[in-house]
C-alpha positions in Angstrom: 15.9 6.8 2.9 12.3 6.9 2.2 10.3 9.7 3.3 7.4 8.4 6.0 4.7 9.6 3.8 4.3 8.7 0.4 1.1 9.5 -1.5 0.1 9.9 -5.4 -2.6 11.5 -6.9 -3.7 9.8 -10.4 -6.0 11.7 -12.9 -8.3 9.9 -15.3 -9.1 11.4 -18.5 -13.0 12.3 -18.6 -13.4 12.4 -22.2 -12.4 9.1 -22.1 -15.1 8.7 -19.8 -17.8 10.7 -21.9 -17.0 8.8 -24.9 -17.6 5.3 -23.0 -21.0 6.8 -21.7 -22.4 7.7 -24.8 -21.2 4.5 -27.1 -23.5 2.9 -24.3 -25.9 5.0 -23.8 -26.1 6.1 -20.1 -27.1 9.1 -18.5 -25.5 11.7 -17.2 -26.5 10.5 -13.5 -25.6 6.8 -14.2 -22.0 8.1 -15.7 -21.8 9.9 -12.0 -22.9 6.3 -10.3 -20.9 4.0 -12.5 -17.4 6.9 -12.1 -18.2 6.5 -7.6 -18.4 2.8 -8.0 -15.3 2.4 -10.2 -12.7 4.4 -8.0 -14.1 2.1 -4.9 -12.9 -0.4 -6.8 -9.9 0.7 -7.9 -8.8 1.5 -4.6 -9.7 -1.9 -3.6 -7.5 -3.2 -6.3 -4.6 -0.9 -6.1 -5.0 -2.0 -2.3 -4.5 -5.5 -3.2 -1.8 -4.9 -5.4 0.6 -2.7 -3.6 -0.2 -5.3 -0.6 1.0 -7.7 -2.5 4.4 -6.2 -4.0 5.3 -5.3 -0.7 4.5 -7.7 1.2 6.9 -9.9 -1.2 9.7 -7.4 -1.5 9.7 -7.1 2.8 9.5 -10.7 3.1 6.7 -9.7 6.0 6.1 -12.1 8.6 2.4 -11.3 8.2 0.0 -8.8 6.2 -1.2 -6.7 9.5 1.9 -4.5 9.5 1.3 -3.7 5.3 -2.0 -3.4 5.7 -1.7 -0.8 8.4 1.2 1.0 5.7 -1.3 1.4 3.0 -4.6 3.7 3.4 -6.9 5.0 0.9 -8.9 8.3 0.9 -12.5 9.0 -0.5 -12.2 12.7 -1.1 -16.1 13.3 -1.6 -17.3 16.6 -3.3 -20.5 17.7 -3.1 -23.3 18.3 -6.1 -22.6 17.0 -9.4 -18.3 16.6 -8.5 -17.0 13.9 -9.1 -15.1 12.1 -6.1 -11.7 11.8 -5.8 -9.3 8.9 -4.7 -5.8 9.7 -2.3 -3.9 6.5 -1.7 -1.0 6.9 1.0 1.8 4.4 1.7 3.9 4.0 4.6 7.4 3.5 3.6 9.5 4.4 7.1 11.6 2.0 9.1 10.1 -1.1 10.2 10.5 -3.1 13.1 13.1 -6.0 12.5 10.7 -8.5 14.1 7.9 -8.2 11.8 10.2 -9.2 9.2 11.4 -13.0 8.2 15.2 -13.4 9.1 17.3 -14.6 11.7 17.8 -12.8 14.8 21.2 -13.3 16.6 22.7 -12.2 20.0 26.0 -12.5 21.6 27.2 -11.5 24.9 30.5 -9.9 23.3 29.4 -8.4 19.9 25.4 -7.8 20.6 22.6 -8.6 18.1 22.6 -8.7 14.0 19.3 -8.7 12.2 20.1 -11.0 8.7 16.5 -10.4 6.3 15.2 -13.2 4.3 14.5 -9.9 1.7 17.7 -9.2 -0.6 15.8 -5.5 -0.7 16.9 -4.9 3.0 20.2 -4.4 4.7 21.7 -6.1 7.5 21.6 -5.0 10.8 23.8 -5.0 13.9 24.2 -2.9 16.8 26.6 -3.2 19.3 24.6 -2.3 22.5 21.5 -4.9 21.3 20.0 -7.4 22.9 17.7 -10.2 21.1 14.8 -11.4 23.7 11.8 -13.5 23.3 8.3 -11.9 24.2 5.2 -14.1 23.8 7.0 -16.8 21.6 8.4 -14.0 19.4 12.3 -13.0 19.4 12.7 -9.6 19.0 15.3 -7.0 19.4 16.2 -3.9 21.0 18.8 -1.2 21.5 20.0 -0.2 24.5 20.0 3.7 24.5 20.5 4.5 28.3 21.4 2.1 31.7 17.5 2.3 31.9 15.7 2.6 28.7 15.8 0.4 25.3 14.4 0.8 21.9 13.1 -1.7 19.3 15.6 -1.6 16.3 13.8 -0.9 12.6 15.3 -1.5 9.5 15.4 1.5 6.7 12.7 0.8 3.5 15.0 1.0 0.7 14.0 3.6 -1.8 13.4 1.3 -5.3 10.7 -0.1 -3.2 9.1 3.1 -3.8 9.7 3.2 -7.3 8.8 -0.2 -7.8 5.4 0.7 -6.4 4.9 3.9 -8.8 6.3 1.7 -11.7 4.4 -1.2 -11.6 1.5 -0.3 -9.7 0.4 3.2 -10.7 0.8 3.0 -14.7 -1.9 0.6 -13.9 -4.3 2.3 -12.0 -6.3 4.6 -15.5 -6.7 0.8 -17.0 -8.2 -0.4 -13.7 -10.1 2.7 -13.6 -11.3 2.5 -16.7 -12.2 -1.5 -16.6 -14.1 -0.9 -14.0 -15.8 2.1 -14.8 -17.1 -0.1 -18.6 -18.4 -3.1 -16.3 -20.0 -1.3 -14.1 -21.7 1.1 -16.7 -22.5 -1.8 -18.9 -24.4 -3.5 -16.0 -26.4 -0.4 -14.9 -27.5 -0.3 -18.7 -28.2 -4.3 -18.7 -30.3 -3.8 -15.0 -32.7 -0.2 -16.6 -36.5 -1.5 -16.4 -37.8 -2.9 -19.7 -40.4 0.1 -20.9 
């Protein structure tokens, strides 16, 4: 089982970073400008990335629940620090109806959950109940003769692997791409003297 907080913390090599500034030329304060600017757009890329994968491997019935699993954090620090970048994903249980798969309820046996996703198990409990709320099935658990919960389905854990895998062996590249465009273009956009 997934933990419900995930985060990773990725460092990028500032020599790297020194050695780009000075083959271009830049100053110290446009290396500071150019470094701000390129995590922003990292994180927007990681974003889109991870957004991607899992929206694919959940076979999600629409972005608004993976959006609301992935956040980023500007960590800002103050004089000449340079800022750093906390991404946190959100791999707990998720609600069976935000999923694609078929939803099925029988008096005798009570409700299975079958997902589209080959990543995701099969649900069934006994003492569920499928109904339809605002033209959307969705199902419950019946925990008392009063009270009922919505049934989640587990994130397996090779989703999170997946993610650090494929997604955060990326992220000095990005960095770095962005960091040599945006540098580049500061240089390109210094008044003619």
């Amino acid at each position: 089982m997934a933990s419900p907080q995930q985060s990773q913390i990725f460092d990028i090599d500032l020599d790297e970073l020194t050695a780009i500034r000075h083959s271009v030329g830049a100053t110290e304060k446009e290396m500071r400008l150019a470094y701000n600017r390129a995590l922003a757009r990292t994180a927007v890329t990681v974003h889109k990335l991870a957004a991607k994968l899992m929206r694919d491997e959940l076979q999600a019935k629409n972005l608004k629940l993976i959006r609301a699993r992935l956040k980023k954090f500007r960590l800002k620090k103050g004089g000449k620090a340079l800022d750093e970048l906390k991404l946190w994903f959100g791999l707990n249980p998720v609600p069976v109806h935000a999923l694609r798969g078929r939803l099925r309820s029988t008096k005798d046996s009570g409700a299975t959950f079958t997902p589209t996703s080959p990543r995701l198990s099969r649900v069934h409990e006994a003492r569920g109940f499928v109904i339809e709320k605002n033209g959307q099935k969705m199902m419950f658990r019946r925990t008392s003769a009063k009270r009922y919960e919505t049934v989640q389905v587990e994130i397996d854990d090779a989703l999170h692997v997946r993610i650090e895998d494929e997604i955060f062996e990326q992220i000095p590249e990005i960095f770095v791409r962005h960091f040599t465009t945006d540098i580049k273009g500061r240089i390109a956009l210094r008044p003619k003297k």
